[in-house]
C-alpha positions as CSV (number, residue, x, y, z in Angstrom):
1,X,118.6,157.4,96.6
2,X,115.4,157.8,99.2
3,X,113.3,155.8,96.5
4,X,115.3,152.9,96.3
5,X,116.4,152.9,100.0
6,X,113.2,153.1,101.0
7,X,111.8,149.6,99.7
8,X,115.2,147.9,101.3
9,X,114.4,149.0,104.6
10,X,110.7,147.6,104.2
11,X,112.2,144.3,103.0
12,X,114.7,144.4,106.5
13,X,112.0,144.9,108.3
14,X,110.0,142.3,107.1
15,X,112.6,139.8,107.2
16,X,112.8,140.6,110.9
17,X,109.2,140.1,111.5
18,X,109.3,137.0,109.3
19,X,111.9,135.7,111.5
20,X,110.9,135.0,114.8
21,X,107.7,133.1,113.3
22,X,110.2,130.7,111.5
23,X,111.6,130.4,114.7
24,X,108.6,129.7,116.9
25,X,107.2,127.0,113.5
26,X,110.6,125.7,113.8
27,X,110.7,124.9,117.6
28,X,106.8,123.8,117.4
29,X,107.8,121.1,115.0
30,X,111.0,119.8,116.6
31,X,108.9,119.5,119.7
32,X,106.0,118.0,118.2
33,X,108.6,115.7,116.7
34,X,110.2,114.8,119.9
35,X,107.1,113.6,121.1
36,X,106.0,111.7,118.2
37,X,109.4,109.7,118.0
38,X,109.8,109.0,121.9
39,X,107.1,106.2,122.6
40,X,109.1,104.6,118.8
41,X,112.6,104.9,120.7
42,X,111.3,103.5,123.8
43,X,110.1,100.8,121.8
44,X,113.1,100.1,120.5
45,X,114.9,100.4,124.1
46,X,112.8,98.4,125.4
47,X,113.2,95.4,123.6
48,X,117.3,95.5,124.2
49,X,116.9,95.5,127.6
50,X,117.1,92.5,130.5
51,X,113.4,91.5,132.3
52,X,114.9,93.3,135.4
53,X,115.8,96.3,133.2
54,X,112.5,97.1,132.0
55,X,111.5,99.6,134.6
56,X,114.7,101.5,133.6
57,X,113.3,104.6,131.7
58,X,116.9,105.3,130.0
59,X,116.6,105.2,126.7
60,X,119.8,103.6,125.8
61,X,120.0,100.4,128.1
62,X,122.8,99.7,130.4
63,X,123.4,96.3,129.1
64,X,121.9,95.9,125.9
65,X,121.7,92.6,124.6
66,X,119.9,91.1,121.3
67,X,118.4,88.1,123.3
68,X,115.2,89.0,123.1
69,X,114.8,89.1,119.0
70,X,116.6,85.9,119.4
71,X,113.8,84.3,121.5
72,X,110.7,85.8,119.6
73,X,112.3,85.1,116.0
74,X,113.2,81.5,117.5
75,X,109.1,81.0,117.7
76,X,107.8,79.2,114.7
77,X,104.5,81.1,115.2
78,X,106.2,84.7,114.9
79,X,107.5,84.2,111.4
80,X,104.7,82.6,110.3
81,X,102.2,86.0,111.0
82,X,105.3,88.2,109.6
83,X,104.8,85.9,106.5
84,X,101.3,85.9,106.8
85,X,101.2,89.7,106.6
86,X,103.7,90.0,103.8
87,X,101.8,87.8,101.8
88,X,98.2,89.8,102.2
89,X,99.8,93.0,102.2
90,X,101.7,92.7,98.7
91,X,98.7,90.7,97.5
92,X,96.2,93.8,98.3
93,X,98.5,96.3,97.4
94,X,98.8,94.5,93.6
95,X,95.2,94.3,93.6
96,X,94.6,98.0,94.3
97,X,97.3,99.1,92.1
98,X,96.0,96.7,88.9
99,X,92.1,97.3,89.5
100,X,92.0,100.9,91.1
101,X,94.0,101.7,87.9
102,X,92.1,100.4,85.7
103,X,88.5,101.8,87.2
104,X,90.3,105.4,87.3
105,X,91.4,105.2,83.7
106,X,87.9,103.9,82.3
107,X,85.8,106.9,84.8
108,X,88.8,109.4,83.1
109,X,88.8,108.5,79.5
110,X,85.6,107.1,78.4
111,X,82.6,108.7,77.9
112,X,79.1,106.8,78.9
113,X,75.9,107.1,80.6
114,X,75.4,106.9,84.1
115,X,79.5,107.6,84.6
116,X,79.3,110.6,86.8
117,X,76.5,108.5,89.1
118,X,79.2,105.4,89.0
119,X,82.3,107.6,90.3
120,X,80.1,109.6,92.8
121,X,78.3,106.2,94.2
122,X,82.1,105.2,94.6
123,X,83.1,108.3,96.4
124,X,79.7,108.0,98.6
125,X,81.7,104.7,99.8
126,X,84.0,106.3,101.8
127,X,82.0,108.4,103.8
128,X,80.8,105.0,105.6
129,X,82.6,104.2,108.4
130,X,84.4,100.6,108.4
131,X,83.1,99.3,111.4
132,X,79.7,99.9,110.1
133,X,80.8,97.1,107.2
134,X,82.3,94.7,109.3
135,X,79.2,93.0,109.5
136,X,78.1,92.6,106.0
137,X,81.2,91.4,105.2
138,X,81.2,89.1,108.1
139,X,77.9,87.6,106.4
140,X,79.0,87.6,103.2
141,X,82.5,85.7,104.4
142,X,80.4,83.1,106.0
143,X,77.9,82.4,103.4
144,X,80.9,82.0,100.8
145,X,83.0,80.0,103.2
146,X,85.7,82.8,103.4
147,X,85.7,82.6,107.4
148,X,89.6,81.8,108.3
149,X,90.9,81.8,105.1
150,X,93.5,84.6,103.4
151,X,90.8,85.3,100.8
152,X,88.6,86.4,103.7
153,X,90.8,88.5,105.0
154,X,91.7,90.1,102.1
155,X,88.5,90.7,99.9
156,X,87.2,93.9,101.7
157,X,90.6,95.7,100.4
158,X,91.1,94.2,97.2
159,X,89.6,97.5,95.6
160,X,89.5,101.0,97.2
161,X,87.2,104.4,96.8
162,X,89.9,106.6,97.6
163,X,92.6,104.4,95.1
164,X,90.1,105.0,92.3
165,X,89.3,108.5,93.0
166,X,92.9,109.1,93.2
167,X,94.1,107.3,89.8
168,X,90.9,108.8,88.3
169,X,92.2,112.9,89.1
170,X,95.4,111.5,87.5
171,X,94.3,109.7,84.6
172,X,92.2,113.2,83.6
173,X,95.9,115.1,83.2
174,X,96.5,112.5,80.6
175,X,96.9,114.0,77.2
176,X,94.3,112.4,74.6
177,X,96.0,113.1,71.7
178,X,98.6,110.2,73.3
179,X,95.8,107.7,73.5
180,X,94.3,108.7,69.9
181,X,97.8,107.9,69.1
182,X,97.8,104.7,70.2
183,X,94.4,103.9,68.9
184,X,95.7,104.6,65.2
185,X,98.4,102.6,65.3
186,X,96.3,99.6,66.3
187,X,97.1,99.1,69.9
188,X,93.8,97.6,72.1
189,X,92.3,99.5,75.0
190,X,93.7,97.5,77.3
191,X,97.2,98.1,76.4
192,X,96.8,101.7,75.7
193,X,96.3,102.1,79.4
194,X,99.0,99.8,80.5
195,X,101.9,100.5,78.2
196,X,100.7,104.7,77.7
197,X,98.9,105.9,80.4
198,X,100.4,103.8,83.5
199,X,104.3,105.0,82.5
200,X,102.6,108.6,83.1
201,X,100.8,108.3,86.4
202,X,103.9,106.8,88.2
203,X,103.9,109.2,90.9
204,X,99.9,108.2,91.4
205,X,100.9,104.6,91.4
206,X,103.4,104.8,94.0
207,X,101.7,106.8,96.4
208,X,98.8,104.5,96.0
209,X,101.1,101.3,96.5
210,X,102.7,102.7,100.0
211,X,99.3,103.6,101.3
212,X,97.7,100.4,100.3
213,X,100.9,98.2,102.2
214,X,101.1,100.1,105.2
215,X,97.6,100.0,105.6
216,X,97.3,96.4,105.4
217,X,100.2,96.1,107.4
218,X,98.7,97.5,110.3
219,X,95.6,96.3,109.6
220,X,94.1,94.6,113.1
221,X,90.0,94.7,113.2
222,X,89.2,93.1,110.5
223,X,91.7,90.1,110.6
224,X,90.8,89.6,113.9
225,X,87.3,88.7,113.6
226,X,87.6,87.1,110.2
227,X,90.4,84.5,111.4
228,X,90.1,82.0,114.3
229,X,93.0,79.9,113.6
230,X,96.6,81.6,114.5
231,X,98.2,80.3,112.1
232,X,96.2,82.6,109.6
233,X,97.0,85.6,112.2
234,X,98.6,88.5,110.9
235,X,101.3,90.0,112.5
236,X,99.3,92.6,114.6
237,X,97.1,90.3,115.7
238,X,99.9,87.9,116.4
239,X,101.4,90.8,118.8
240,X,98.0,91.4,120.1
241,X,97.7,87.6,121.2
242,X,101.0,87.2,122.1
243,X,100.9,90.2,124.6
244,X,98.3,88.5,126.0
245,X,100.2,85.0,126.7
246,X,103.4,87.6,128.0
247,X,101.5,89.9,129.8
248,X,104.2,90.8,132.4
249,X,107.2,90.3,130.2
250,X,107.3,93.7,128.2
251,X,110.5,92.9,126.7
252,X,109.3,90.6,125.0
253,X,106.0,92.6,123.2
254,X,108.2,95.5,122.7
255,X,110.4,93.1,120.5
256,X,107.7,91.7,118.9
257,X,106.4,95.2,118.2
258,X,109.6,96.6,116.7
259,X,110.0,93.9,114.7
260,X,106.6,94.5,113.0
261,X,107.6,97.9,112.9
262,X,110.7,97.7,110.9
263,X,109.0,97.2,107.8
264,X,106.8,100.5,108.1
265,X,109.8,102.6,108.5
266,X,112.2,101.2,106.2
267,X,109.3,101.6,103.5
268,X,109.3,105.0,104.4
269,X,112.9,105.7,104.8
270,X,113.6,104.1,101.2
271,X,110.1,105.6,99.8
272,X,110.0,109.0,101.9
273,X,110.1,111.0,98.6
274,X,107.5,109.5,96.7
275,X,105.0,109.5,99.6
276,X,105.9,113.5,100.0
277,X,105.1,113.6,96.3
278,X,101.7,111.6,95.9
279,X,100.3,113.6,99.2
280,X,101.5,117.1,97.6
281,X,99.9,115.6,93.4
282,X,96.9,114.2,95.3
283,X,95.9,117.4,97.1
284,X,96.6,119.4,93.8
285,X,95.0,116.6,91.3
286,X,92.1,116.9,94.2
C-alpha cells in the first residue's frame, strides 16, 4: 500500500504545480490575444460608424450604418485594385506552387554535380534583405520595359528560396521505391512528379499556397515603386493613396481597410488547419 500510494501523491502534487503555470500561459495568451484583435475590431467599428461618430471609442457604434462600404465599393477605382490584387496574388501563388515544386523535387530526387552548391546558393538568397533588391530589380524592370506593368510587379515573386527549400525537405520523405515504380511502368519524369509525388506533399503545397497569397496580398513596397499608373495599383497601395486624398475622413480608410482585410481572414478562417499543419511539417521537415 505505501509503494503504490506513494507515486499517487507525487503525481497530485505535480498536477498542482502544473496547474497554476497553465493558468498564468493561459491568461498570457488571452491577453496577448486581446490586444492583437482590438486595433482589427476597431477597424471594423470604425468603418460602421457616422463622420461625427468617429471619435466615439465604443466599439460597437451607436448607429451603425453600411453607408460607408456603399460609398467606397461605389468607386470604380476600389474594385479595380481589389481586382488588381486578386489577379497578382493567384497568379504568384500558381507560379510558386508549379516552379517551387518542381525545383524541390529535382534538388530531392536527382543526383548531379554541383546540387548541394545549387540548393545552398538558393538558401544564401534569403538571407538578403528585400529592400537591398529593390533596386536591381528596379533596373532590370526598366531595361525590359516591365515599369507599370502586372509582369513587373509580379516577377520578383514568381519563384521563392523559402518555397523551394520547403518542397525540397518534403519531397526527401518521398519513398523512391514509388518513383522507381513509376519509372518501370513507363511514366516520364515529368509526370512522375505531378501525378506521384505532388498527391503526397499536399500538406507542403498548401501551406506554401496560403503563404505565397497572403504575402502578395499585402504586399505594398514593391508595387509602389514599380507602378505609376493607379489603375495598376494594388489594393494596399490603393488604401495607401486613397488615405491620402481622405485624410480627415477615417471612416472612410477604415472601410477601405477592412474590405482588404476580409480576404486575409476568411483565408484563414476556411484554411486555419492547414496553415497550423504546414508551420508544425515545416519546422519538423526543417
Amino acid at each position: 500500500m505505501t509503494a503504490t500510494s506513494a507515486p499517487a501523491s507525487e503525481l497530485t502534487a505535480n498536477s498542482r504545480d502544473i496547474r497554476p503555470g497553465r493558468i498564468i500561459i493561459w491568461t498570457l495568451l488571452l491577453i496577448g490575444g486581446i490586444i492583437m484583435i482590438t486595433p482589427l475590431l476597431f477597424m471594423f467599428s470604425t468603418s460602421l460608424k457616422t463622420s461625427g461618430q468617429v471619435y466615439d471609442l465604443r466599439l460597437i457604434p451607436a448607429a451603425p450604418t453600411f453607408d460607408n462600404y456603399l460609398r467606397v465599393l461605389g468607386d470604380g477605382r476600389f474594385m479595380r485594385w481589389f481586382l488588381n490584387s486578386t489577379f497578382i496574388a493567384l497568379t504568384v501563388t500558381l507560379s510558386n506552387v508549379f516552379f517551387d515544386s518542381l525545383v524541390g523535387y529535382t534538388l530531392a530526387k536527382f543526383e548531379f554535380r554541383g546540387r548541394y552548391f545549387i540548393f545552398l546558393a538558393i538558401l544564401s538568397t534569403l538571407m538578403i534583405p528585400t529592400e537591398m533588391l529593390v533596386i536591381p530589380w528596379y533596373l532590370m524592370s526598366s531595361q525590359l520595359g516591365w515599369i507599370d506593368s502586372y509582369w513587373g510587379i509580379m516577377f520578383p515573386g514568381m519563384m521563392t528560396a523559402f518555397g523551394v527549400f520547403l518542397m525540397k525537405q518534403f519531397f526527401e520523405g518521398v519513398p523512391n521505391d514509388f518513383l522507381e515504380a513509376a519509372r518501370i511502368d513507363g511514366l516520364n519524369e515529368f509526370t512522375i512528379w505531378w501525378k506521384i509525388a505532388m498527391p503526397m506533399v499536399v500538406p507542403a503545397i498548401s501551406a506554401l499556397a496560403i503563404f505565397s497569397f497572403l504575402g502578395n496580398w499585402t504586399a505594398f513596397f514593391w508595387p509602389l515603386i514599380v507602378t505609376t499608373s493607379r489603375e495598376l495599383y494594388t489594393l494596399p497601395v490603393g488604401i495607401s493613396s486613397f488615405s491620402a486624398e481622405s485624410s480627415i475622413q477615417w471612416e472612410l480608410i477604415m472601410t477601405g481597410a477592412a474590405i482588404g482585410t476580409i480576404p486575409t481572414l476568411l483565408v484563414f478562417l476556411l484554411l486555419q488547419r492547414y496553415i497550423v499543419r504546414g508551420v508544425m511539417l515545416a519546422g519538423l521537415k526543417g
